[in-house]
N, C-alpha and C positions, 0 to 999 in steps of 0.2 A: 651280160646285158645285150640285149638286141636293139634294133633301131626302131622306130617307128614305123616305116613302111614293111617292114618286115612282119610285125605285129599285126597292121592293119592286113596283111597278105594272110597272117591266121586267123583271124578272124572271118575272111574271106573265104576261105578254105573251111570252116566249120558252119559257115552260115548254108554252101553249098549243099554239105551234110546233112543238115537238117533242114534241108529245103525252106528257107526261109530269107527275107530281104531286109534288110537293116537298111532304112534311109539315107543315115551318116553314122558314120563313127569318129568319135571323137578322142584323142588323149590330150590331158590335159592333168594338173598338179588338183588332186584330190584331198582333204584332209580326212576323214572319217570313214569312204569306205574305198572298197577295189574298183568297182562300178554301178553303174546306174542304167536303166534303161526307160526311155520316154513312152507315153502311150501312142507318140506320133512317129516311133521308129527308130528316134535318134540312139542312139548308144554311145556311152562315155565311159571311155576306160583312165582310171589310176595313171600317170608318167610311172609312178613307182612300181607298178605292175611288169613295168620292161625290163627290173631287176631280177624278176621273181624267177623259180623254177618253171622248165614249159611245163610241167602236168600240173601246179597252180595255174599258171594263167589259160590251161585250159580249163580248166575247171570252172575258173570264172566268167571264161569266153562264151563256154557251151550254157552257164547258169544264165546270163544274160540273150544273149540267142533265143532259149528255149521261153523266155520272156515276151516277144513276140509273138508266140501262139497262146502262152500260157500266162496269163497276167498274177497267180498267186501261187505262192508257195506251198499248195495242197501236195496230198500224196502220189499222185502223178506225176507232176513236174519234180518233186524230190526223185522220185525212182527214175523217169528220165534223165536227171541228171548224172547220176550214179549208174545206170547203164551205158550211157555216153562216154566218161571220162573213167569207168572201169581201168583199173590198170593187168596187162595182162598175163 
């Protein structure tokens, strides 16, 4: 498990990455998914997510990220995601 500031510090560290500004980010007790992301910036991450393995929660980190450039799940933002969190 990691803590929260830690998390919000990856989150940090991947938004740099992919050049991109997150409003807020949020952790908070989710039931239904890992995360979300607002049209207005904010991002909310899963509490449960800070159990997960890092290359899940990067995965989820960079899917949500790449949310603020890319509002839909087209085949772009799929392959952006899968070239981001490639394992190597």
């Amino acid at each position: 498990m990691i803590s929260k500031d830690e998390f919000k510090r990856e989150v940090i560290r991947w938004a740099v990455k992919l050049n991109v500004q997150p409003k807020e980010i949020q952790i908070r007790k989710m039931r239904k998914k890992w995360a979300s992301c607002s049209s207005r910036g904010r991002l909310t991450f899963s509490s449960d997510l800070l159990l997960q393995p890092k290359e899940f929660r990067d995965e989820v980190i960079v899917h949500e990220l790449l949310h603020l450039k890319y509002p839909t799940h087209n085949r772009l933002f799929k392959t952006l995601v899968k070239i981001y969190t490639k394992k190597d």
